[in-house]
C-alpha positions in Angstrom: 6.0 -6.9 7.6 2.7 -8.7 8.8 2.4 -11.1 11.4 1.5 -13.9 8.9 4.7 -13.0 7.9 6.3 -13.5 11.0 4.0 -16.9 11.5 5.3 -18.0 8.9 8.9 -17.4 9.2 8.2 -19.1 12.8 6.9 -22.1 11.4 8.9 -23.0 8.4 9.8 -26.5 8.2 12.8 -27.0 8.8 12.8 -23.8 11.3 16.0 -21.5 9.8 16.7 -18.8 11.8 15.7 -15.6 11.1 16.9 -11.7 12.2 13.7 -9.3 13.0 14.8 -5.7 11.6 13.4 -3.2 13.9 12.7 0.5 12.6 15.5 2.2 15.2 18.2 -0.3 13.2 18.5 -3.0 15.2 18.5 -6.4 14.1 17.4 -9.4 16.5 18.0 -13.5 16.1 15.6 -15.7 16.5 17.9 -18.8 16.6 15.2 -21.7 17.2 11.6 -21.1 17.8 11.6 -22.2 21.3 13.3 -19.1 21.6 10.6 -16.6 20.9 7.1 -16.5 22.7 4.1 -14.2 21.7 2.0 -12.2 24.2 -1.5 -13.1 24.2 -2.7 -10.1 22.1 0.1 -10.9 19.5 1.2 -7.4 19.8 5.0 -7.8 21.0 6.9 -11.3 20.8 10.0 -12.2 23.3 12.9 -13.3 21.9 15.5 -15.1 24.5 19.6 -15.0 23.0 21.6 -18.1 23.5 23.6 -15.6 26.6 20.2 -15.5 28.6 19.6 -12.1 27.7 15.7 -11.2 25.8 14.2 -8.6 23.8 10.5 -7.9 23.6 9.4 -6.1 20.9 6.2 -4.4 19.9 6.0 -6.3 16.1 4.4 -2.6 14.8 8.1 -1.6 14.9 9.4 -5.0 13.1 10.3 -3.7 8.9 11.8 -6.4 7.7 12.3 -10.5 8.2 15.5 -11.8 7.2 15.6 -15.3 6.4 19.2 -16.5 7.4 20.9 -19.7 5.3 20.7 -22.9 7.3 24.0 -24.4 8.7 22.9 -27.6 10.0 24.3 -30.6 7.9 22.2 -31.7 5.3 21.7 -28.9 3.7 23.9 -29.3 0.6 26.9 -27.8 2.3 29.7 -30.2 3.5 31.4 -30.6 6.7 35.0 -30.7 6.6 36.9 -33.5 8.0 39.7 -33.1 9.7 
């Protein structure tokens, strides 16, 4: 994974949310990309959860981006109505 990569990712029109795969395993959400800030360097990145809680991680760990599928309507999928 580069940080283009990640740029990119970031600033995908319309933003989908993506999970950072980390070499120890983890996986990390970005859910919106107000929610992730980058250190000046542009070594690690922040990531804030919807709970509050944050990671910061040094993007030389990051292996993989996983692009998650939209859920927003208009996205070809259809709200049911109750």
């Amino acid at each position: 994974m580069t940080i283009e990569q990640l740029r990119e990712a970031y600033n995908s029109e319309p933003f989908q949310p993506f999970v950072m795969h980390l070499a120890d395993g983890r996986g990390i959400t970005v859910h919106h990309r107000e929610f992730m800030a980058s250190s000046p360097k542009g070594r690690t990145v922040t990531v804030y959860q919807p709970d509050g809680s944050m990671n910061i991680i040094d993007l030389l760990l990051v292996t993989d981006l996983e692009i998650q599928e939209s859920t927003k309507p208009g996205n070809g999928r259809r709200k049911r109505s109750r």
